[in-house]
N, C-alpha and C positions, 0 to 999 in steps of 0.2 A: 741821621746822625752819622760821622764818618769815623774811623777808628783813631784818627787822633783826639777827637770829641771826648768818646767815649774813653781812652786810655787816660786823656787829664782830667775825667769824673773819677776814673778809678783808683787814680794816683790821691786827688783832695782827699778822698774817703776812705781808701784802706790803703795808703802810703805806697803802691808797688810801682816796681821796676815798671816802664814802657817794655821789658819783654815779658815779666810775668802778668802784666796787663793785656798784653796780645795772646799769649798764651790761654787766658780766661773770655779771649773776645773767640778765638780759633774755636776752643773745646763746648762755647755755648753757640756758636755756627752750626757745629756738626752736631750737637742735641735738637738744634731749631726742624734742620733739615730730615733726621730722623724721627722726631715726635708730627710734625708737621704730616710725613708721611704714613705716620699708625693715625691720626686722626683723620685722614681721607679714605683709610683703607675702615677705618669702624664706622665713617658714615654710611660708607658701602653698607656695611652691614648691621647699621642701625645699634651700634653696642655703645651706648648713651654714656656707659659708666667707662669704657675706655677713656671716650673723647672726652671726658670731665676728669680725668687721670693724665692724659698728657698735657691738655691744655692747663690744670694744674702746677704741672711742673714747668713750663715753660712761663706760665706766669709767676713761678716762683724764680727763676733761672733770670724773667726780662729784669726783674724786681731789684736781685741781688747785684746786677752790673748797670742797674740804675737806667734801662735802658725802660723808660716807663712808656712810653707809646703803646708797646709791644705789652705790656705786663697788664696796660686796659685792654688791648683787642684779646690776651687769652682770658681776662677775667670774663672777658665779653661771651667767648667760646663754651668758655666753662657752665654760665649762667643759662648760656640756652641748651647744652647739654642735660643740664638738672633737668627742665621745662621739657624738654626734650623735644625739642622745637626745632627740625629739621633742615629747614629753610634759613633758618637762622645762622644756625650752623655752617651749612654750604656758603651762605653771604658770606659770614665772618674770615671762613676757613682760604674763601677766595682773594680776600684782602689780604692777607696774609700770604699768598701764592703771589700777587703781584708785587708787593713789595719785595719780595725773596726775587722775582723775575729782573725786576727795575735796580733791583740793588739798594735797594729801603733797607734788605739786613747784610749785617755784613757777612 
């Protein structure tokens, strides 16, 4: 999805400006890239209920700016986090590193 996409989903649904629209695309970039990064660092260290806290908020964060791809790959996270399902985890977490790589997030 590219940021004009997403800015006239956000504009239909809660009426905002195209800057207060990028402004909410910027500030959930820099939570993506920071939760993304405590959920690598607690697989490291197997802390299940972290990774089921960020990948929560991140699904809740893709959710709210309607960016749903992203709001199934963290519920995805989240659910093998419960299960506590390691591998699961790493896959998921991976798909998520290459779209952030390729430019899949903004």
């Amino acid at each position: 999805m590219t940021k004009d996409e997403l800015c006239e989903k956000l504009f239909l649904k809660y009426g905002l400006t195209k800057e207060e629209a990028l402004d909410i695309i910027k500030e959930y970039s820099q939570l993506f890239v920071q939760k993304l990064e405590e959920i690598k660092n607690s697989l490291y260290m197997l802390d299940y209920g972290q990774i089921k806290n960020c990948a929560h908020s991140l699904k809740g964060a893709s959710a709210n700016i309607m960016y749903d791809e992203l709001a199934v790959l963290f519920s995805d996270i989240e659910k093998a986090a419960v299960s506590q399902n390691e591998e699961g985890v790493a896959e998921l977490l991976h798909r998520a590193e290459i779209l952030q790589k390729t430019g899949g997030i903004l």
